[in-house]
C-alpha positions as CSV (number, residue, x, y, z in Angstrom):
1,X,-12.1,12.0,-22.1
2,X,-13.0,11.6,-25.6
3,X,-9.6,12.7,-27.0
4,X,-7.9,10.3,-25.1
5,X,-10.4,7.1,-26.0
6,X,-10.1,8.5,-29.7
7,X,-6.1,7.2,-29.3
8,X,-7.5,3.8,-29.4
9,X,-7.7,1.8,-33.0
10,X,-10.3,-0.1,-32.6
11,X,-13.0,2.0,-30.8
12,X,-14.6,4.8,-32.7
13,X,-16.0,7.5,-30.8
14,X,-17.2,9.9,-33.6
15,X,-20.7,10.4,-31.9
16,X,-19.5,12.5,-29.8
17,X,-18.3,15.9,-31.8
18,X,-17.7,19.3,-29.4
19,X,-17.5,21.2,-33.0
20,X,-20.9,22.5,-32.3
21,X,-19.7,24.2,-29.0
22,X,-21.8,22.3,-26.8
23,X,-20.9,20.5,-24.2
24,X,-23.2,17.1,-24.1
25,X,-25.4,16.2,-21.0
26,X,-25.0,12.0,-20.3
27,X,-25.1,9.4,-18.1
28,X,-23.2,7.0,-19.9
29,X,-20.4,7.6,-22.8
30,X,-21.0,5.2,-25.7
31,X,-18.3,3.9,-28.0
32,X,-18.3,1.5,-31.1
33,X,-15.7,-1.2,-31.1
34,X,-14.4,-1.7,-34.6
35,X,-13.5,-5.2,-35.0
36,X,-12.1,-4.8,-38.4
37,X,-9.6,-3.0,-36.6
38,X,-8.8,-5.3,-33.6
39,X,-6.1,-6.7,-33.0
40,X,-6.0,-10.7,-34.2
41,X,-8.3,-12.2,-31.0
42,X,-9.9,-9.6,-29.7
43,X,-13.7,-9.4,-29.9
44,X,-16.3,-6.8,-28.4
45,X,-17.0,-9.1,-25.7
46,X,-13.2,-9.8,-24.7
47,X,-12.4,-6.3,-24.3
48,X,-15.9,-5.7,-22.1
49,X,-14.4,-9.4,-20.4
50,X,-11.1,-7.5,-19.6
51,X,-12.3,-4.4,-18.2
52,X,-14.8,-6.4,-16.0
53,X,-11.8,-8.2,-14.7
54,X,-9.9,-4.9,-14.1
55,X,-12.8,-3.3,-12.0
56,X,-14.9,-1.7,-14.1
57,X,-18.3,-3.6,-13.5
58,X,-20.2,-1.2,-15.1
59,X,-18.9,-1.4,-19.0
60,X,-22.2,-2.8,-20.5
61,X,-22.3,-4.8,-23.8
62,X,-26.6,-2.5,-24.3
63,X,-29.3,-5.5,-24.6
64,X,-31.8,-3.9,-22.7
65,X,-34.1,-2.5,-25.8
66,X,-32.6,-4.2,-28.6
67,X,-33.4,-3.3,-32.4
68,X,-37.4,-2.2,-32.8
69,X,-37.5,-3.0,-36.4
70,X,-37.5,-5.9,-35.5
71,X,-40.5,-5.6,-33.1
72,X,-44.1,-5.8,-34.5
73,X,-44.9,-2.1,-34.2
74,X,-42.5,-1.5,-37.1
75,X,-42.8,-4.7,-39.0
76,X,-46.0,-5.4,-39.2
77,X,-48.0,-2.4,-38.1
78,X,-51.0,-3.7,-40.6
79,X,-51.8,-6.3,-38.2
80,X,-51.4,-4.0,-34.8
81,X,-53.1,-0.9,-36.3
82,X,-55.7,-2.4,-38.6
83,X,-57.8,0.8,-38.4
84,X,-54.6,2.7,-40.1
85,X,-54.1,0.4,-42.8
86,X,-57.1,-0.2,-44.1
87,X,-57.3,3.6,-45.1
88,X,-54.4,2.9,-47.6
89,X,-51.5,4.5,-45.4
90,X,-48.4,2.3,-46.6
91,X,-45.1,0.9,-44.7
92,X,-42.1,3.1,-46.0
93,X,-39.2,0.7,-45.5
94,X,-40.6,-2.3,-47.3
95,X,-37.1,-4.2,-46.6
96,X,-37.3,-3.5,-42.6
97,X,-33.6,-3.1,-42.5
98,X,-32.1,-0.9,-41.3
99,X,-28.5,-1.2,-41.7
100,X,-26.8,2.1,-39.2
101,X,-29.2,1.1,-36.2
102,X,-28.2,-2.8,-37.0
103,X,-24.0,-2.0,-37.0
104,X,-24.4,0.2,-33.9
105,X,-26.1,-2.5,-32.0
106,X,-23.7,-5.0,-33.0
107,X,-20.5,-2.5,-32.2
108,X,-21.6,-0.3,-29.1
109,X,-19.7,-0.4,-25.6
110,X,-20.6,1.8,-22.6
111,X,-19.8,3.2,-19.0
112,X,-21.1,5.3,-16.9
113,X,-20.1,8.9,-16.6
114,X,-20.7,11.3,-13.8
115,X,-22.2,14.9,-14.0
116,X,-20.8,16.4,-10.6
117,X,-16.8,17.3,-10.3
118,X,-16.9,14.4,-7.3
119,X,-17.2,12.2,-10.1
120,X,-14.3,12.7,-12.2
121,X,-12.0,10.4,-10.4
122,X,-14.5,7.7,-11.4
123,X,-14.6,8.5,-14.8
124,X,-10.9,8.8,-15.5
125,X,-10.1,5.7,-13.4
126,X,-13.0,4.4,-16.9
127,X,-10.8,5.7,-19.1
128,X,-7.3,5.2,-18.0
129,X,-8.5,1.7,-17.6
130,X,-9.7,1.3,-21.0
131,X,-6.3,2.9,-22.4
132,X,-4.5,0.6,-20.3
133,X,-7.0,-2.9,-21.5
134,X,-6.2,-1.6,-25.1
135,X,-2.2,-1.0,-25.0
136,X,-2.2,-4.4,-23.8
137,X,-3.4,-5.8,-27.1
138,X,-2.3,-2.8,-29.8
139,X,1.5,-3.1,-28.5
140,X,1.5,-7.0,-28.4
């Protein structure tokens, strides 16, 4: 699956590395679309558009958590834990960014992918669609 997803230009897929010998437990396969290397027109959410349109429902566009830093607990954790900061413990990341976090949220792209053998016709149909939504704009 991941060899064949790799194929595409614009979607990088480098979480996922089998060098260790492992083979990874999930119940969804992330990827990151690259949009400095889409094709002229083509955005995260057009691609996640076209796949919907071809069947596949259940690529997700993740906004379910969104980025904590951005949350009180890790911006302003003076306010929410006053008994911790008033015994001089300090915030670490003064800037609150937090740039990796911040690029993955902005780039990610998901599906579902099935543990049991019955499964696999599901998953490749995922992927065989995505090769297919992604020909159509790398060989235009």
């Amino acid at each position: 699956m991941a060899d064949k997803l790799a194929t595409v230009p614009f979607l990088d897929i480098s979480a996922f590395n089998p060098a260790g010998g492992t083979e990874p437990a999930w119940y969804a396969f992330t990827m990151r679309f690259k949009a400095a290397r889409a094709p002229q027109g083509l955005t995260r959410e057009i691609f996640v558009q076209q796949l919907h349109s071809k069947g596949l429902v259940d690529v997700d566009i993740p906004r379910s958590t969104g980025l904590l830093h951005r949350d009180p607990l890790f911006n302003k954790p003076q306010e929410l834990l006053q008994h911790l900061y008033s015994q001089g413990y300090t915030l670490q990341n003064k800037d609150k960014s937090f740039h990796e976090a911040q690029a993955f949220f902005e780039e990610v792209i998901k599906f579902p992918v099935y543990a049991t053998a019955d499964g696999q016709a599901a998953t490749d149909r995922y992927v065989q669609t995505i090769l297919e939504v992604a020909a159509n704009w790398t060989t235009k």
